[in-house]
Residue frames as a rotation matrix with the C-alpha (Angstrom) as fourth column:
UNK 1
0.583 0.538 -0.609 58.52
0.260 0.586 0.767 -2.56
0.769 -0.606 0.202 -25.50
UNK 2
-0.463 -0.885 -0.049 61.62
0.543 -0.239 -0.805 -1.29
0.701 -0.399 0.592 -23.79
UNK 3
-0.759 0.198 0.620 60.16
-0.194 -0.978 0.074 2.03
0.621 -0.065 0.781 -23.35
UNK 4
0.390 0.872 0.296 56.79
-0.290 -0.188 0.938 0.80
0.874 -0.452 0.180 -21.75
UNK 5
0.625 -0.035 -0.780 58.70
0.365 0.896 0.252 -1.08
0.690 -0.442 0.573 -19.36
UNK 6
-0.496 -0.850 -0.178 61.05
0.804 -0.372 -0.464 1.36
0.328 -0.373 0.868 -18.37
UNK 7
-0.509 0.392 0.766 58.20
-0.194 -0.920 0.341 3.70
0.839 0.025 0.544 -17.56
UNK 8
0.600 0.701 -0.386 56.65
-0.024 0.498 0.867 1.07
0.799 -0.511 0.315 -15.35
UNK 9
0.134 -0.952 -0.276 59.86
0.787 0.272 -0.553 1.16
0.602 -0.143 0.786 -13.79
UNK 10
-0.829 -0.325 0.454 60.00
0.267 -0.945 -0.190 4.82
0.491 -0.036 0.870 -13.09
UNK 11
-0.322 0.939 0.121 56.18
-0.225 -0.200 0.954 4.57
0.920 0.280 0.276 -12.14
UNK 12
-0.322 -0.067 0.944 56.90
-0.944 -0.048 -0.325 2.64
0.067 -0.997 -0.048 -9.28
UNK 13
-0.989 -0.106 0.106 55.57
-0.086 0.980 0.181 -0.57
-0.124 0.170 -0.978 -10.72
UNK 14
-0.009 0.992 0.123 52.26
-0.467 0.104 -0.878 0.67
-0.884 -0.066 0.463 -11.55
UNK 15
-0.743 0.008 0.670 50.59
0.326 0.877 0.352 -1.35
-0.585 0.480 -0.654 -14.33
UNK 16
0.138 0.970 0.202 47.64
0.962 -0.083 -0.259 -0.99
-0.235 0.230 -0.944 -16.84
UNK 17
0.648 0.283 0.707 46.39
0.539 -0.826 -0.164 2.66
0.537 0.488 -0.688 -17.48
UNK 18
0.963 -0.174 -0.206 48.63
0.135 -0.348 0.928 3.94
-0.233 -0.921 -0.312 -14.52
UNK 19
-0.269 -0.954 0.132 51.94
0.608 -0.062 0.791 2.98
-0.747 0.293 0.597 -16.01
UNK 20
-0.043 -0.231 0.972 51.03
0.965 -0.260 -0.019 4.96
0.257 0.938 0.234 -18.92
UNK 21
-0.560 0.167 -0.811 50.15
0.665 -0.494 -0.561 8.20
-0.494 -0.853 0.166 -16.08
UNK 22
-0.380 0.630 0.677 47.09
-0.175 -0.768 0.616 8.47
0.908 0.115 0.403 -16.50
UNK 23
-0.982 -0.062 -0.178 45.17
0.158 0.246 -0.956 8.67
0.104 -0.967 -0.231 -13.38
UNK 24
-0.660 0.706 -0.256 41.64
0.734 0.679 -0.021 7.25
0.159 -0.202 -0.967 -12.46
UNK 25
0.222 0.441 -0.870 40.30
0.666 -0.720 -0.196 10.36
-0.713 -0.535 -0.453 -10.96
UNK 26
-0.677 -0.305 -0.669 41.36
-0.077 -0.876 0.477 12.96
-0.732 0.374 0.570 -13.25
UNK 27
-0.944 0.122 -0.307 40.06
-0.330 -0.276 0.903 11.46
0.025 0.953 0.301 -16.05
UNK 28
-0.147 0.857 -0.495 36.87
0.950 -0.018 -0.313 10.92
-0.277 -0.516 -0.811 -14.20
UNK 29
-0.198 -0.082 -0.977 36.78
0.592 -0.804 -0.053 14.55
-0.781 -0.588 0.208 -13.63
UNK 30
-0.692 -0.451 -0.564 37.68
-0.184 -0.645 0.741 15.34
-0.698 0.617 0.364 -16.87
UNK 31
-0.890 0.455 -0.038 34.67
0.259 0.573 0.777 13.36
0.375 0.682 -0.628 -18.51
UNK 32
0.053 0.890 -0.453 32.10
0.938 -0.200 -0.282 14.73
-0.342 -0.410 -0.846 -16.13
UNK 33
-0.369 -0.192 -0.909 33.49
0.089 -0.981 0.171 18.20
-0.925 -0.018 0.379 -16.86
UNK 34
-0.962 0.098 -0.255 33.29
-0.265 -0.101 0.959 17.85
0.068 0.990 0.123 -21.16
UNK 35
-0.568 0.823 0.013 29.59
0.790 0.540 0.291 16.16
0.232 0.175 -0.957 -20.16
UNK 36
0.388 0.551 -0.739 28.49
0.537 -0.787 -0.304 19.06
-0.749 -0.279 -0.601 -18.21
UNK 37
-0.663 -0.537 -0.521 30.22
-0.118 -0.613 0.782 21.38
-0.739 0.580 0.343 -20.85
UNK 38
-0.916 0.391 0.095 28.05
0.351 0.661 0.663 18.89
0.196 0.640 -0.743 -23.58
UNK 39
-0.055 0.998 0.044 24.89
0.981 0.063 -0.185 19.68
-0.188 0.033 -0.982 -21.79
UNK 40
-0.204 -0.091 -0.975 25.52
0.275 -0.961 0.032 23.64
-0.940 -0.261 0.221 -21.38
UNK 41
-0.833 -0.293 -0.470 26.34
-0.234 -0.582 0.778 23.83
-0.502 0.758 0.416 -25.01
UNK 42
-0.603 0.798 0.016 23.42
0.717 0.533 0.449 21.47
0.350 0.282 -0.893 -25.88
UNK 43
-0.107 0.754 -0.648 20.92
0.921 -0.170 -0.350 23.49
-0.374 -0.634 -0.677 -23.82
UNK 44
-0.029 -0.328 -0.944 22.58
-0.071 -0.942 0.329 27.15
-0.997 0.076 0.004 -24.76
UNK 45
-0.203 -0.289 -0.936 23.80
-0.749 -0.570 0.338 26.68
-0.631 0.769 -0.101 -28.33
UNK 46
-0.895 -0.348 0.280 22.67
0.026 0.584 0.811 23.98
-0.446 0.733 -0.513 -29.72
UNK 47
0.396 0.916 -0.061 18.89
0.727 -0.353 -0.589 25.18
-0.561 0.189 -0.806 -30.63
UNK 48
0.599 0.146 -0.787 20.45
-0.198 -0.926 -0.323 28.20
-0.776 0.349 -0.526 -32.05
UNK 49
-0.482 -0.870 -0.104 23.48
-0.575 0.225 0.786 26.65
-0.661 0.439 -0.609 -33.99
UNK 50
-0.509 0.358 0.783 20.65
0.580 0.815 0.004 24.20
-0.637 0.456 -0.622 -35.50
UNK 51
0.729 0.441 -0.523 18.38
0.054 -0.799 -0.598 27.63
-0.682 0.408 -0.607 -36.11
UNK 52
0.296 -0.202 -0.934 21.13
-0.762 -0.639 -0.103 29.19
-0.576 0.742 -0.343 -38.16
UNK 53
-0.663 -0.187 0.725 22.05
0.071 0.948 0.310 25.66
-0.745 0.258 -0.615 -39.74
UNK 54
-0.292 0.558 0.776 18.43
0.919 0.389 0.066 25.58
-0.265 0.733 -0.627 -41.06
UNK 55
0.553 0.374 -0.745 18.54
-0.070 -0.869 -0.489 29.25
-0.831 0.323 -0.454 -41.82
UNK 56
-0.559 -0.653 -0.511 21.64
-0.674 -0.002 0.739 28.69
-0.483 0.757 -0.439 -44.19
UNK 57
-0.746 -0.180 0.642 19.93
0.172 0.878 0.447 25.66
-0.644 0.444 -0.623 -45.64
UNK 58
0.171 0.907 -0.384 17.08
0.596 -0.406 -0.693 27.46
-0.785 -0.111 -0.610 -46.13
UNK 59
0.624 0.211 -0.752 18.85
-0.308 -0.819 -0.485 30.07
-0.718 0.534 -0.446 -48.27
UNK 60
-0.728 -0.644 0.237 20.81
-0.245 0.567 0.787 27.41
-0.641 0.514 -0.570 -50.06
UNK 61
-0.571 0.619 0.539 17.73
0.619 0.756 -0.213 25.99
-0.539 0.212 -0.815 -51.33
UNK 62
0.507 0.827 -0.243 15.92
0.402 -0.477 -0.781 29.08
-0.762 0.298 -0.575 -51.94
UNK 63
-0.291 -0.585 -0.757 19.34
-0.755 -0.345 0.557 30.24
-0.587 0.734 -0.341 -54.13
UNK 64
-0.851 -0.323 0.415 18.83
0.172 0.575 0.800 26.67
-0.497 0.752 -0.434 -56.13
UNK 65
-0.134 0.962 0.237 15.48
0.705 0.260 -0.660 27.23
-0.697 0.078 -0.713 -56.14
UNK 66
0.684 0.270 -0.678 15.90
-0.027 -0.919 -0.394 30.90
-0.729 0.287 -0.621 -58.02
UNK 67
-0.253 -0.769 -0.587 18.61
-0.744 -0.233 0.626 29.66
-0.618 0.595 -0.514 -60.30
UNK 68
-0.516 0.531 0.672 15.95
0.679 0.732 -0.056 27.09
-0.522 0.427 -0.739 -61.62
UNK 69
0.549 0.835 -0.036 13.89
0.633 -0.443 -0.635 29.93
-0.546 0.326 -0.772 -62.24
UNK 70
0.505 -0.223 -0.834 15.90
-0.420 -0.908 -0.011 31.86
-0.754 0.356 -0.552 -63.90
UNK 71
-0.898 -0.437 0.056 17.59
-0.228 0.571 0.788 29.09
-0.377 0.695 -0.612 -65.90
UNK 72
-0.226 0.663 0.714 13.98
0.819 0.525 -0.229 28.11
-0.527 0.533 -0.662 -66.67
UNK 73
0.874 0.115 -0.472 13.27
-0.081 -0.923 -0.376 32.52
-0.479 0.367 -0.797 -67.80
UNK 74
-0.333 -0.787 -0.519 16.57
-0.586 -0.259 0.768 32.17
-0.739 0.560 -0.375 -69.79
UNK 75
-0.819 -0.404 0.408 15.04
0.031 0.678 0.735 29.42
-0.574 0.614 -0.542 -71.75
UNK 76
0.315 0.888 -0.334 11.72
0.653 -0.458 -0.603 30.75
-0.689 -0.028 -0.724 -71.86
UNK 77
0.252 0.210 -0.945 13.28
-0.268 -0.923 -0.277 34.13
-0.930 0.323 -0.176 -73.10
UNK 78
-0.379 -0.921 -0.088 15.38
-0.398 0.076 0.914 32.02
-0.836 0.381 -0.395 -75.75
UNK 79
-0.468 0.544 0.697 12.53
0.817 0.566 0.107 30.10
-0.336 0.620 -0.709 -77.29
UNK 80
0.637 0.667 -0.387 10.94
0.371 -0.705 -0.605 33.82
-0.676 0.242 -0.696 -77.67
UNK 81
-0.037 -0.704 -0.709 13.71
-0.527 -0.589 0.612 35.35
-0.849 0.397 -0.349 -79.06
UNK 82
-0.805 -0.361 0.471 14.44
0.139 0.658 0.740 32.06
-0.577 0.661 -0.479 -81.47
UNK 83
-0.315 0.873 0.373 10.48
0.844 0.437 -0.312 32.24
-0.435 0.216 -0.874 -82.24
UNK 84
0.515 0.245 -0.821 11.21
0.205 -0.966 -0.160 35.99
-0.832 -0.086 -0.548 -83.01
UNK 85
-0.441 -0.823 -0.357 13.78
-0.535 -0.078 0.841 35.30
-0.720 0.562 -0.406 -85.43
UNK 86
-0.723 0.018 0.691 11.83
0.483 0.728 0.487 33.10
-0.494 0.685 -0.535 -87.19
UNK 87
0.478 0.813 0.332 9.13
0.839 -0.310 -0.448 35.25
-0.261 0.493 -0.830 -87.86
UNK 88
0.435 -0.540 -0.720 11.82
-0.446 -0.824 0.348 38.07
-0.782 0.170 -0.600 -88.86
UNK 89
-0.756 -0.544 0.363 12.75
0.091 0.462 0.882 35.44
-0.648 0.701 -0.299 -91.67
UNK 90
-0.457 0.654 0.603 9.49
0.707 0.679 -0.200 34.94
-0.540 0.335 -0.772 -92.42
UNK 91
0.675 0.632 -0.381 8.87
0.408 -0.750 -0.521 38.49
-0.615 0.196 -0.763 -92.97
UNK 92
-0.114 -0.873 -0.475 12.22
-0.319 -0.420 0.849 39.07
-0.941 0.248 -0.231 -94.46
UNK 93
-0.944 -0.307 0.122 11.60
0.082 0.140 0.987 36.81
-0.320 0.941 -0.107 -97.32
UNK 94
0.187 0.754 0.629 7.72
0.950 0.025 -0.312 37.69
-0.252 0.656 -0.712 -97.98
UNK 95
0.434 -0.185 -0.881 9.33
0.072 -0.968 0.239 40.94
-0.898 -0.168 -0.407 -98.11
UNK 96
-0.312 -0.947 -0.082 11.53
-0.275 0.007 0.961 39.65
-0.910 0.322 -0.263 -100.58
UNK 97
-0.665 0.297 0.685 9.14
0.724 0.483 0.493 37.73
-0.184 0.824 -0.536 -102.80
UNK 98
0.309 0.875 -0.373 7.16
0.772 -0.460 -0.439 40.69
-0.556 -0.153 -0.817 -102.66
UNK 99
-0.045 -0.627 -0.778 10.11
-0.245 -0.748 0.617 43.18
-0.969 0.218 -0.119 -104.10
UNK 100
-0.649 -0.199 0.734 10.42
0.172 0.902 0.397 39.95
-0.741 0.384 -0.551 -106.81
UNK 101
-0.168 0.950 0.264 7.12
0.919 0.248 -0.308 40.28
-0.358 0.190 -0.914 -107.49
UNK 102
0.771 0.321 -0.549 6.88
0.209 -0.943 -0.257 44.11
-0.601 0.084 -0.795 -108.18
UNK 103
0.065 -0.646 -0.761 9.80
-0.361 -0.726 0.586 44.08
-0.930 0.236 -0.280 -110.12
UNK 104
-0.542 0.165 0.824 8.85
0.518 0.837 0.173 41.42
-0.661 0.521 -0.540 -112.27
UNK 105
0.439 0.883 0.165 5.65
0.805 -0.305 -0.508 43.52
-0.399 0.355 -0.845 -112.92
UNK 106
0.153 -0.510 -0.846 7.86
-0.280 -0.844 0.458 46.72
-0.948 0.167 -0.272 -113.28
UNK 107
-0.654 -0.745 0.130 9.78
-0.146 0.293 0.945 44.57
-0.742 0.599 -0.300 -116.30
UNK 108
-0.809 -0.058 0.584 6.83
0.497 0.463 0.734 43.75
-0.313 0.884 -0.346 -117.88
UNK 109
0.788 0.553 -0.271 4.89
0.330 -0.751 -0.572 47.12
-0.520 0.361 -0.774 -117.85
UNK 110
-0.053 -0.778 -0.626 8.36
-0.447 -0.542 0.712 48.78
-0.893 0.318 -0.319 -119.13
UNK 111
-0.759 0.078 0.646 8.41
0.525 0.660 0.537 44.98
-0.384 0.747 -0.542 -121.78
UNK 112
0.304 0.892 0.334 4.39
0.878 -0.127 -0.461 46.98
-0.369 0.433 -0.822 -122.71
UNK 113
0.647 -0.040 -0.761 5.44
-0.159 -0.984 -0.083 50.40
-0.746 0.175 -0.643 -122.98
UNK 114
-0.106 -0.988 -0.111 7.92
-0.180 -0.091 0.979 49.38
-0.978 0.124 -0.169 -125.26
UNK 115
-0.566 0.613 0.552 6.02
0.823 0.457 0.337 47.26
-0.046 0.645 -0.763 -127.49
UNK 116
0.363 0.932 -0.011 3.70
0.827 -0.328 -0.456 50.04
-0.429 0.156 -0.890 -127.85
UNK 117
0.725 -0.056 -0.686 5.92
-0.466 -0.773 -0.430 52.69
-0.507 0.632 -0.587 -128.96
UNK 118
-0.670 -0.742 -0.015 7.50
-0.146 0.112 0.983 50.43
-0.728 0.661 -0.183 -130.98
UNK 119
-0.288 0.636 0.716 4.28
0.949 0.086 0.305 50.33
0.133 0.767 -0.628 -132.79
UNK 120
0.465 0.461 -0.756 3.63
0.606 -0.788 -0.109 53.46
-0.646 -0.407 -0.646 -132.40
UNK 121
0.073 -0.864 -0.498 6.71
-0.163 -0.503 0.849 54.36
-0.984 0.019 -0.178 -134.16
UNK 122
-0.612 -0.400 0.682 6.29
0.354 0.632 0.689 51.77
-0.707 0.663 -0.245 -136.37
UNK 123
0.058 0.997 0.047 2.49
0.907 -0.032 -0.420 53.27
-0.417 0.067 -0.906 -137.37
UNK 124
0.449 -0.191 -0.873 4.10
-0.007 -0.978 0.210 56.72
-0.894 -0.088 -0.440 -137.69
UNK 125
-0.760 -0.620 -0.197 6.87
-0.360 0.149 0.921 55.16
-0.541 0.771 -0.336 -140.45
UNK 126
-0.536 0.607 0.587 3.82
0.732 0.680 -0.035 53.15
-0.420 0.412 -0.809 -142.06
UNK 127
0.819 0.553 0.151 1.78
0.538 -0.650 -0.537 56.74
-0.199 0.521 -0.830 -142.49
UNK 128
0.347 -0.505 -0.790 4.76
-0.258 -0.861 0.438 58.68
-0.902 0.052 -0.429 -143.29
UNK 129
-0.869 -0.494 -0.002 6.26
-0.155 0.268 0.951 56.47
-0.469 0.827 -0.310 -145.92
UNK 130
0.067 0.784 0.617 2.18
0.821 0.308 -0.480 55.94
-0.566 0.539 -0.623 -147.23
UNK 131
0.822 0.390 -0.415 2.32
0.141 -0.846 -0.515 60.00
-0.552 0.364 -0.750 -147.63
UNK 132
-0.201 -0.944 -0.260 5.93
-0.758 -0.018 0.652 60.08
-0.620 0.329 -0.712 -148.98
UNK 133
-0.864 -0.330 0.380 4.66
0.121 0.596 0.794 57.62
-0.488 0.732 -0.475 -151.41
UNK 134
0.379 0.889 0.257 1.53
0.896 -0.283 -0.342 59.33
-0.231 0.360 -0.904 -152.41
UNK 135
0.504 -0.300 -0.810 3.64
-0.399 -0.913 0.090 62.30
-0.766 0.278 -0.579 -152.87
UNK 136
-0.744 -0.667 -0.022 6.01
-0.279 0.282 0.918 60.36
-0.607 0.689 -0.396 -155.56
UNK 137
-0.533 0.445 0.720 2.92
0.716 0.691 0.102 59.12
-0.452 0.569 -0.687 -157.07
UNK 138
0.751 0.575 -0.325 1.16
0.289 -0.729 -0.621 62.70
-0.594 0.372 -0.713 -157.56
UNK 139
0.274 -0.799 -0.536 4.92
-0.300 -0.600 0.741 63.85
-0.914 -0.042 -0.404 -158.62
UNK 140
-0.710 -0.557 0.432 5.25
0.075 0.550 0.832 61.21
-0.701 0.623 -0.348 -161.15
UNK 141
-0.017 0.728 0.685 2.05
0.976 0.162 -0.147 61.84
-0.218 0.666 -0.714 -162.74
UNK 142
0.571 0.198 -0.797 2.43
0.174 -0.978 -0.118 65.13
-0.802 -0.071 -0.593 -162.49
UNK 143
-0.138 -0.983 -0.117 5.88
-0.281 -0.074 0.957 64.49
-0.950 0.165 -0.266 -164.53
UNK 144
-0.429 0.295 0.854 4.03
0.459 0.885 -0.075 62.15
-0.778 0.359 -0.515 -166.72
UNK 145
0.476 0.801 -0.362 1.46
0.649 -0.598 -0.470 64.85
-0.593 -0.011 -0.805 -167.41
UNK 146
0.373 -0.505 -0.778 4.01
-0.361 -0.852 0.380 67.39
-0.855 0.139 -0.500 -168.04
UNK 147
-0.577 -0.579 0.577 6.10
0.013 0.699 0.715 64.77
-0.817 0.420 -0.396 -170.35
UNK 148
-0.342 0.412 0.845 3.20
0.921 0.325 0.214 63.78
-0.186 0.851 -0.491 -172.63
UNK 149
0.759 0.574 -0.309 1.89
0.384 -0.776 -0.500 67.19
-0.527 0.261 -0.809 -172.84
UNK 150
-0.120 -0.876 -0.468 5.65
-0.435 -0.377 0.818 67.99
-0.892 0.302 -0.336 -173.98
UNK 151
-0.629 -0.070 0.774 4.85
0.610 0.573 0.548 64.79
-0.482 0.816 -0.318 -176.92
UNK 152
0.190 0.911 0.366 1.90
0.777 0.088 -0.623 65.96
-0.600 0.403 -0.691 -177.58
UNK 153
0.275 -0.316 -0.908 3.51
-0.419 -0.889 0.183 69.70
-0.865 0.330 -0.377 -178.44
UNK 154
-0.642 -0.766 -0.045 6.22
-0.254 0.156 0.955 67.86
-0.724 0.624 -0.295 -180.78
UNK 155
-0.298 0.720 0.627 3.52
0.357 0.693 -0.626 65.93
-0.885 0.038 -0.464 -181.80
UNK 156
0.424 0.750 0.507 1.51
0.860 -0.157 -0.486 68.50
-0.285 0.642 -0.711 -183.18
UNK 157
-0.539 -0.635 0.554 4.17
0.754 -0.656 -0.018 71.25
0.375 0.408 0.832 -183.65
UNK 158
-0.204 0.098 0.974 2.09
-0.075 -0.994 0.084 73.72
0.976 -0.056 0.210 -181.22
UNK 159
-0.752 -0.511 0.417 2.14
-0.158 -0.474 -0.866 75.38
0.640 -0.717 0.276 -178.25
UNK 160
0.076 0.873 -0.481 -0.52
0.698 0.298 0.651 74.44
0.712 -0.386 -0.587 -175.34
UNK 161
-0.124 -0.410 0.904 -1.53
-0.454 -0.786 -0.419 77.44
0.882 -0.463 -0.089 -173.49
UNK 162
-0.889 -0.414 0.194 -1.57
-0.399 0.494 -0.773 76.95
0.224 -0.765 -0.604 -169.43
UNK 163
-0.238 0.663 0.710 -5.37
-0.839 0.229 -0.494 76.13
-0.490 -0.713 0.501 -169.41
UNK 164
0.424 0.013 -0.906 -5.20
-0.635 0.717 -0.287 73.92
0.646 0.697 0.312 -172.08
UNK 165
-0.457 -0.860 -0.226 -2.26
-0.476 0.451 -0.754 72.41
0.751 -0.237 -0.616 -170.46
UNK 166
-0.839 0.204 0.504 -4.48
-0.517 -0.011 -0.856 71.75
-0.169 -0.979 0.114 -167.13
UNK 167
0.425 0.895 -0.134 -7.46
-0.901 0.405 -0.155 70.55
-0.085 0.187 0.979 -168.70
UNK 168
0.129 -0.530 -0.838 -4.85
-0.703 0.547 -0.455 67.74
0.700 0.648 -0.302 -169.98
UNK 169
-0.622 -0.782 0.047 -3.67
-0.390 0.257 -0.884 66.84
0.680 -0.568 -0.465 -167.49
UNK 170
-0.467 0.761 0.450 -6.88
-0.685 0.011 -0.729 66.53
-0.560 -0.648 0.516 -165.41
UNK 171
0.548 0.582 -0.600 -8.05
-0.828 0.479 -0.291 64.49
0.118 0.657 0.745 -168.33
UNK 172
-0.107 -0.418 -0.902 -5.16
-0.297 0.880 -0.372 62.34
0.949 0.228 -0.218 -168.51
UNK 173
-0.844 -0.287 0.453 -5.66
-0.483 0.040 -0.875 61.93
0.232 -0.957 -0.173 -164.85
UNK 174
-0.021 0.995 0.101 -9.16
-0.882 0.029 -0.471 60.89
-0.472 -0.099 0.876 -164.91
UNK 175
0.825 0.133 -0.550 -8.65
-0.480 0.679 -0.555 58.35
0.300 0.722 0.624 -167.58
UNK 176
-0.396 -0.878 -0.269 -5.41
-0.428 0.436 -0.792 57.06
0.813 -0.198 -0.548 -165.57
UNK 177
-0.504 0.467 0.727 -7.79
-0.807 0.045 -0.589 56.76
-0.307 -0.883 0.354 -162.49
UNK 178
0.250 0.874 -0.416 -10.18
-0.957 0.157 -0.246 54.98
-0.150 0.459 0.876 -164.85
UNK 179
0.216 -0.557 -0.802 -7.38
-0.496 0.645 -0.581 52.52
0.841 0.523 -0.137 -166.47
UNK 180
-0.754 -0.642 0.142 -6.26
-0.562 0.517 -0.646 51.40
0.341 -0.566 -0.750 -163.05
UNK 181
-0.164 0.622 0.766 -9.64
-0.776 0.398 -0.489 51.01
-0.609 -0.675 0.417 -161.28
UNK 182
0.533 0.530 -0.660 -10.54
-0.836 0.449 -0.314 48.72
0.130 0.719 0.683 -164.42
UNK 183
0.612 -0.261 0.747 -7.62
0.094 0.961 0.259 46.38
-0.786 -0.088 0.612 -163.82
UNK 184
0.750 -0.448 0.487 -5.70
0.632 0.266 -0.728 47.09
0.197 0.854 0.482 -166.96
């Protein structure tokens, strides 16, 4: 309070706005000036300062407006992509049951072919060991033959020439043929 007082002092005893020096007129002056300044800029720049205003807002908007759209094409492309993958599963595993499936069949043509020349093989051993046992049976009779024609020599203390010997043998063969078919 000192201070205002001691300006008022120094002021000459003015009071009010005066002690503080300002002055009535100036700042008249100075308020018509900043008005007429106000209208100038109003009149001059303020039509154009709004213009680029709503030019910027303009391309503010049209930026949000394209980063919707493109946030809305990223999600767009994502549901394709996602909808692409799934049908790349889907084909992956009918691929798969399909491989399954053919190799299964593989196993059990290979499971036939096998089975078939194992009969086959087996059929082969079945006529080989029939003829390999129709040979021992002609062999043994043949032996048989050969044998009793040998008693029969001792037998009778003579010699059987070789057609003799053959007729025998054909006989005893005939009548061995006979003896089985009969059952005895």
């Amino acid at each position: 309070m000192l201070q205002v007082a001691q300006v008022a002092e120094e002021a000459g005893g003015a009071t009010g706005i005066a002690a503080l020096g300002i002055d009535w007129i100036s700042l008249l002056v100075y308020l018509v000036n900043f008005g007429v300044l106000l209208a100038i800029l109003y009149f001059v720049a303020y039509k154009r300062i709004l213009g680029m205003m709503d030019q910027r807002s303009n391309r503010i908007r049209e930026s949000l407006e394209e980063a919707d759209r493109v946030r809305q094409e990223s999600l767009e492309r994502q549901a394709e992509m996602q909808h692409d993958l799934e049908e790349g599963r889907q084909a992956s595993q009918q691929v798969l049951a399909e491989a399954r499936e053919m190799a299964q069949r593989f196993r059990q043509e290979e499971a036939n072919k096998a089975r078939q020349e194992a009969e086959g093989i087996l059929e082969r051993a079945r006529q080989e060991i029939q003829r390999e046992r129709d040979a021992a049976v002609d062999q043994v009779r043949r032996e048989f033959a050969s044998l009793a024609v040998m008693a029969a020599e001792r037998i009778i203390h003579r010699s059987v020439d070789a057609q003799l010997h053959q007729e025998l043998i054909d006989e005893v063969l005939v009548e061995g043929n006979t003896f089985r078919e009969s059952g005895g």
